[in-house]
C-alpha positions as CSV (number, residue, x, y, z in Angstrom):
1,X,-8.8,-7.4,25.2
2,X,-6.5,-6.4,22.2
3,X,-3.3,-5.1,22.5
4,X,-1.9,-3.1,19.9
5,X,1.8,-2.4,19.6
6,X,3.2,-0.1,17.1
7,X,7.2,0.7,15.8
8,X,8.8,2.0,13.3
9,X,8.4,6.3,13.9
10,X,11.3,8.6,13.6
11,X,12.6,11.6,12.3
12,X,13.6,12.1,8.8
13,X,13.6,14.9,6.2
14,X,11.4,16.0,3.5
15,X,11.3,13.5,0.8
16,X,12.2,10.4,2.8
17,X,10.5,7.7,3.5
18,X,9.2,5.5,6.9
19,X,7.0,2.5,7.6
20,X,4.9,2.3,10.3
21,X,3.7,-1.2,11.6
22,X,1.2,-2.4,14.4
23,X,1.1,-5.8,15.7
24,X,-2.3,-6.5,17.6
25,X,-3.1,-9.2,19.2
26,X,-7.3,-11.3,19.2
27,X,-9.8,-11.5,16.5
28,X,-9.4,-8.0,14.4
29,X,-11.4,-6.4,11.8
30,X,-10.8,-3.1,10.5
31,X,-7.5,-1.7,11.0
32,X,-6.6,1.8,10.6
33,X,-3.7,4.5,11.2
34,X,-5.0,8.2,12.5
35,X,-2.5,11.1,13.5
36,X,-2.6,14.2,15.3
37,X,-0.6,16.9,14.9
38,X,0.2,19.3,18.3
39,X,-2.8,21.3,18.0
40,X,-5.0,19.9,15.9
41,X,-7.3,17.3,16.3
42,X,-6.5,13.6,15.6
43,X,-7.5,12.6,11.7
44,X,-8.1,9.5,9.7
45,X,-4.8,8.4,7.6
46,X,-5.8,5.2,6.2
47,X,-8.4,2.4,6.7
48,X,-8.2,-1.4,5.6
49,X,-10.5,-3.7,5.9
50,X,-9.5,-7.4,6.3
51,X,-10.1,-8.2,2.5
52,X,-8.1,-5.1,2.0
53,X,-10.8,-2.5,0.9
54,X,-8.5,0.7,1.9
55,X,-9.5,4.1,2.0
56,X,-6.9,7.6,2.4
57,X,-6.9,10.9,3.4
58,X,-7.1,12.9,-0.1
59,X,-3.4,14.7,1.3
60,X,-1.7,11.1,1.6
61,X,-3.1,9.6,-1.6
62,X,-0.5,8.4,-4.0
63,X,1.9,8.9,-1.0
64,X,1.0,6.2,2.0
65,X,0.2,2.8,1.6
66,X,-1.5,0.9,4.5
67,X,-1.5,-2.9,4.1
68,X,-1.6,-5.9,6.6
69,X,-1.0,-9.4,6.5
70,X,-4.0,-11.2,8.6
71,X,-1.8,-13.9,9.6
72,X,0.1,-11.9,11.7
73,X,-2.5,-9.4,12.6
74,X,-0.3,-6.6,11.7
75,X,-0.8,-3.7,9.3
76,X,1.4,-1.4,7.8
77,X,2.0,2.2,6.5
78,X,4.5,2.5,3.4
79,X,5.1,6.4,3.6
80,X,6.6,8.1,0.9
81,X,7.8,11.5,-0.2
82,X,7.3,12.6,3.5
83,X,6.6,16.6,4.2
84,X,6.5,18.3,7.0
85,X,3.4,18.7,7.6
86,X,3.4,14.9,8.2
87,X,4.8,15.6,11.2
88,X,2.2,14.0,14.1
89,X,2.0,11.0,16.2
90,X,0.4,8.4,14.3
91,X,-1.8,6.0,16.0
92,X,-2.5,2.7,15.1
93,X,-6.6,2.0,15.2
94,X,-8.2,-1.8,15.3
95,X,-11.6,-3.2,15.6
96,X,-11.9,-6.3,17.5
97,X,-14.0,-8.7,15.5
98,X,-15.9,-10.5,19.0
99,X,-16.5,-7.4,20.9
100,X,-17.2,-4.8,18.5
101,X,-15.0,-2.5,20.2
102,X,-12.4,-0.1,18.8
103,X,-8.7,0.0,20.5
104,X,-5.8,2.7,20.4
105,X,-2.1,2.0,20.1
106,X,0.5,4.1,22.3
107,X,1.5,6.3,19.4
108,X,4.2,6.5,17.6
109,X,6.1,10.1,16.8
110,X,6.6,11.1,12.9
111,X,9.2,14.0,12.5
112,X,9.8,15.6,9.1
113,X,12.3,18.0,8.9
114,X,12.4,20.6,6.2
């Protein structure tokens, strides 16, 4: 069964900048970072594929940058000129490559202060 295992949330102010990272553990495919806002309901962020095909949510764009390094079976979120309306828990998202199956990380909480 993967694992996933996610760090690097926080609280910062408008115009900052954190990365997000999730380690997972198996045979992975897809990897991906969602959030969800109190609220709202939980939304793609960005997507990467394990020959780095990546996709965005048109509000991040120019902003995030997901990335991983296979070896490790980690990805990453460079975020960028953070807003408040960042603010969410971000989940990290994997496919396992054997199984098929999706898995969820714990979440981890963004707070961006205005």
């Amino acid at each position: 069964q993967v694992q996933l295992v996610e760090s690097g949330g926080g609280l910062v102010q408008a115009g900052e900048s954190l990365t997000l990272s999730c380690a997972a553990s198996g045979s992975i495919g897809s990897m991906a970072w969602y959030r969800q806002a109190p609220g709202k309901q939980r939304e793609l962020v960005a997507s990467i594929t394990r020959g780095a095909v990546t996709n965005y949510l048109d509000s991040v764009k120019g902003r995030f940058t997901i990335s991983r390094d296979n070896a490790k079976n980690t990805v990453y979120m460079q975020m960028n000129s953070l807003k408040p309306e960042d603010t969410a828990v971000y989940y990290c998202n994997a496919r396992d490559i054997t199984s098929a199956k999706y898995y969820w990380g714990q979440g981890t909480q963004v707070t961006v202060s205005s």
